[in-house]
N, C-alpha and C positions, 0 to 999 in steps of 0.2 A: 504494500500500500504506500503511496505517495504520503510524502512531511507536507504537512499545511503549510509551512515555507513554500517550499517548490509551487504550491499552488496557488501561491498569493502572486510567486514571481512570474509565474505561467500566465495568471487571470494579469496582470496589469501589462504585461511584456506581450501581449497580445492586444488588449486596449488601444498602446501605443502604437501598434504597427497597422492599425487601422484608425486611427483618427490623428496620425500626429504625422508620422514618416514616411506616407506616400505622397505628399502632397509638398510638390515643388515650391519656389520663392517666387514672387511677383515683386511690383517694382518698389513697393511700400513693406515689405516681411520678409525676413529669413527665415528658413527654415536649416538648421543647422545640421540638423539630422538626414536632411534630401540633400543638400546641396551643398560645397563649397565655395569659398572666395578665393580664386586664384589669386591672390594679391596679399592674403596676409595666411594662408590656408595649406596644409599640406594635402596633395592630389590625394589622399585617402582619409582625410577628416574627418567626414561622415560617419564611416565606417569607426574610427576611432571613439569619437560621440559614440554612438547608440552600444560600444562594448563598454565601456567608460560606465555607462548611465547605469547598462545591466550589472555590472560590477557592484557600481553604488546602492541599487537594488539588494543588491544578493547580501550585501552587507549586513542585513538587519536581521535580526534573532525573531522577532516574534513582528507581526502582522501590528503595524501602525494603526493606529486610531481614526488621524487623520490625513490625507491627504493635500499637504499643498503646493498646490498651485503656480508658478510662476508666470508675470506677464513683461514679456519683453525682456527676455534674457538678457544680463549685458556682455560685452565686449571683451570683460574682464577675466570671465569664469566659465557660463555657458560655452563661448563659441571655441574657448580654448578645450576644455574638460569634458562638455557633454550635461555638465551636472548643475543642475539650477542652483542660484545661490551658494554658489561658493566661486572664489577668487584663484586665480591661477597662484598667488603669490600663500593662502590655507593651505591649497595643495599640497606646493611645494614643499612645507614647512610640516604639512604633516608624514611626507612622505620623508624628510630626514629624519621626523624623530624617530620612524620606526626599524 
């Protein structure tokens, strides 16, 4: 039998691949997760995003309460990481200390 984990990761990693990641950028929105910026973007960014995000997903021990939200990811965190609300420079810093 499947960990209610895996199916919390399953039900939202699904969600996402239908209302979030197939839907390209226009001339007003990114979508970070469809598309890259040749200009500030590595050719497989996308792809880095949505492993990035699964990761931060998978991270969690038990099934959240809440769910939030992000609107207009920024510059900082999102388009680098994948990962709403956090800054490339947490990242970093959390990644040294472990």
């Amino acid at each position: 039998m499947r960990r209610t984990k895996d199916l919390m990761i399953d039900e939202l990693w699904s969600l996402l691949e239908e209302k979030v990641f197939p839907f390209s950028s226009t001339e007003t929105l990114f979508n970070q997760y469809k598309d890259q910026n040749v200009r500030f973007g590595r050719p497989n960014a996308p792809e880095i995003r949505k492993e990035n995000l699964r990761n931060y997903i998978k991270s969690f021990n038990t099934r959240p309460k809440f769910l939030v939200v992000g609107e207009a990811p920024g510059p900082w965190g999102c388009r680098f990481s994948g990962c709403l609300l956090q800054a490339k420079l947490s990242l970093s810093m959390a990644n040294s200390n472990s």
